[in-house]
N, C-alpha and C positions, 0 to 999 in steps of 0.2 A: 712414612709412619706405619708402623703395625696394626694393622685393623682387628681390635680385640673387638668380642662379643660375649658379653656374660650374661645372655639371654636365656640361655639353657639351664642356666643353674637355678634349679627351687626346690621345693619341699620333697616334690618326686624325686629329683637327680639323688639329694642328699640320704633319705628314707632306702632307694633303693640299690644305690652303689656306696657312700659315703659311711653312713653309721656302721654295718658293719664290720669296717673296718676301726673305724673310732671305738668300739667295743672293744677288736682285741688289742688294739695301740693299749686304752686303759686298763686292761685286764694283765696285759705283759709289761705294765709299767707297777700296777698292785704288786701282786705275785713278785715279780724279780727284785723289788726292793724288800718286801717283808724276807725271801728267801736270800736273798744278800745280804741282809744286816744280821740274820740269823748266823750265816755260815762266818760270815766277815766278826761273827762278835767270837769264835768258834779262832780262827784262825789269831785277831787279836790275842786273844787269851794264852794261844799256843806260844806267840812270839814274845808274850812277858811274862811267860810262865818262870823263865830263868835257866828250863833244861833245854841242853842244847838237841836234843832227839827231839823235841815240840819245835822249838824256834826254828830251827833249820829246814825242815820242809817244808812250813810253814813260810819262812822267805821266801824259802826257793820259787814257792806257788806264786803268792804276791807280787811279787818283783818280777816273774816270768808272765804271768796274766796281764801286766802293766804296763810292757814293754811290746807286746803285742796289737794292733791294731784289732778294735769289734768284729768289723768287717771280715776280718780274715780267720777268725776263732770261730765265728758264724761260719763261715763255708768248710773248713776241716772239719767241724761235727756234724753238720750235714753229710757232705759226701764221702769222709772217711768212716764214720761208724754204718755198722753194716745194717740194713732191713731188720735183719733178726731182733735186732736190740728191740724197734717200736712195736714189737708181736705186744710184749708185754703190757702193751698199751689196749688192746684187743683188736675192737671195729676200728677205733679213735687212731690207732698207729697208721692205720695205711692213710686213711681219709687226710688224716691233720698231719702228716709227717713235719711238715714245715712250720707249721706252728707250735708242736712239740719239741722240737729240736730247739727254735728259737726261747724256747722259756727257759727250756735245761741253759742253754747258752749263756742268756743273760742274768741268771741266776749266778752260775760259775764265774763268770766274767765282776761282774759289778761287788759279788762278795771279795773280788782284791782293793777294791775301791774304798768299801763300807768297812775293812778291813782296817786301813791304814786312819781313816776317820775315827772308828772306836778306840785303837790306840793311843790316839794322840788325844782323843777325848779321855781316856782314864788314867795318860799319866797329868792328866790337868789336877786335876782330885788331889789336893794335900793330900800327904803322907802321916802328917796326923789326924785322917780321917781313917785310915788304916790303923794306925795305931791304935786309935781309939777301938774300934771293931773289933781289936785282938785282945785288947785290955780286958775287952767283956768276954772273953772267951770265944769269941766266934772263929768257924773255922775258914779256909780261905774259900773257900764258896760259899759260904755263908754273907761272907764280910762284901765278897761281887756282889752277890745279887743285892743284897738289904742296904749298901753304905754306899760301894762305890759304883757299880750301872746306874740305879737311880738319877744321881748327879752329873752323873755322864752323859746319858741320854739326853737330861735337859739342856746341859751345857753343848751340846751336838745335834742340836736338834734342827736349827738354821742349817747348819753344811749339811745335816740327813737330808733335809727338803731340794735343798739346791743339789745336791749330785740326782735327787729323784727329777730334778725337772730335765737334766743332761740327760739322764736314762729314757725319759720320757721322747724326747728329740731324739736318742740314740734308736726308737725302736722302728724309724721310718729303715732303717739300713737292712731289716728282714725283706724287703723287698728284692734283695738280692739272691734268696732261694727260695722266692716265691711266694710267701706267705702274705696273708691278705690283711694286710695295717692299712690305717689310713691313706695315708700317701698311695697304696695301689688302687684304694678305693676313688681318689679322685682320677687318677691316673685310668683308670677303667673309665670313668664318666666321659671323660676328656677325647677317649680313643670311640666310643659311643658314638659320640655326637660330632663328631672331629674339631674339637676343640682341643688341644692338647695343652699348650701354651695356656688359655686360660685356666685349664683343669690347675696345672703347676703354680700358677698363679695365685689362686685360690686356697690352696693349699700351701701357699710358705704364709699367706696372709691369717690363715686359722693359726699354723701352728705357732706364730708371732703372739699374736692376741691372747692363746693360752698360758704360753711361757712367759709373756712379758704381765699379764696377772697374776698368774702364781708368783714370781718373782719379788713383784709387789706386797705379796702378802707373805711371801719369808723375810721379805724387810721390817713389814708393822712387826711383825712374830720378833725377829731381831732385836727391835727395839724394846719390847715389853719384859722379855728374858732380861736385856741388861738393865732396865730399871728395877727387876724382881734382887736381882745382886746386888 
């Protein structure tokens, strides 16, 4: 039998290796979805725009970010883009390199994701809710933003949350160039105290608990959206 000991683990361990890492896990889970649904509603719009100079790189992006594994988009922008680039970041470039790269990452990465969802969210939206929009004169950004996002959003509002909670899980995989997410924060506790096994432990046990409440609570959400229709 494995002789676990999770004696180490309290307010100290968590306070002083654990949170912040849990800060930047939340912080590059905020961020990468606000800047994904942003770019992803950008790139949406490109591929129903109907010209084929919009749609076409527009796929090409999507469909090429999609096919790619996190993991490996994460370490190409790491190690292929050059120093120079994080100058522009100032003190913050050298210090945070790894935590800056992972944001630009998961920003680019998740906007093919939030992409294909806004889509498929706006061709939901009758078409005589557009029509109607034109009736009145509006122009065709006018008619997005006022008629059809609106309905969009809400009708897409359960798979925004759910691909945020995958993203959220996805953001343990910056431990791969080093950045300090949760998961390295118990992983540091763990190599501390030489617990290591526990630390892992510990940490699939948080990240369970988190994902499987939110989950829960895109469900209630779920439900109340289809009683609103």
């Amino acid at each position: 039998m494995m002789n676990l000991d999770l004696s180490f683990y309290n307010w100290q361990v968590i306070s002083n290796f654990v949170l912040k890492g849990f800060y930047f896990s939340i912080m590059l889970t905020i961020v990468a979805t606000i800047g994904g649904v942003l770019f992803g509603t950008v790139l949406a719009l490109m591929r129903l725009s109907g010209k084929k100079w919009l749609d076409a790189p527009a796929a090409i992006y999507v469909n090429g970010m999609r096919s790619i594994p996190l993991v490996m988009v994460i370490l190409w922008f790491f190690l292929l883009v050059p120093a120079a680039f994080y100058s522009f970041f100032g003190g913050w470039g050298a210090n945070y390199r790894s935590e800056i790269s992972a944001v630009i990452t998961f920003i680019a990465f998740e906007a093919a994701y939030f992409s294909e969802i806004m889509r498929a969210g706006i061709q939901s939206i009758p078409r005589g809710q557009v029509y109607a929009g034109q009736a009145m004169g509006m122009t065709y950004g006018q008619n997005m933003k006022l008629v059809v996002l609106p309905q969009a959003f809400r009708n897409m509002l359960p798979v925004l949350l759910t691909q945020t909670i995958i993203l959220f899980q996805d953001t343990s995989l910056v431990y791969a160039i080093g950045a300090y997410d949760m998961l390295k924060g118990f992983e540091t506790a763990g190599k501390n105290f030489g617990r290591p096994i526990e630390a892992y432990l510990l940490a699939a046990v948080v990240y369970f608990i988190m994902c499987y409440a939110l989950s829960w609570l895109v469900k209630r959400l779920h439900k109340k959206i289809a009683i609103i229709r």
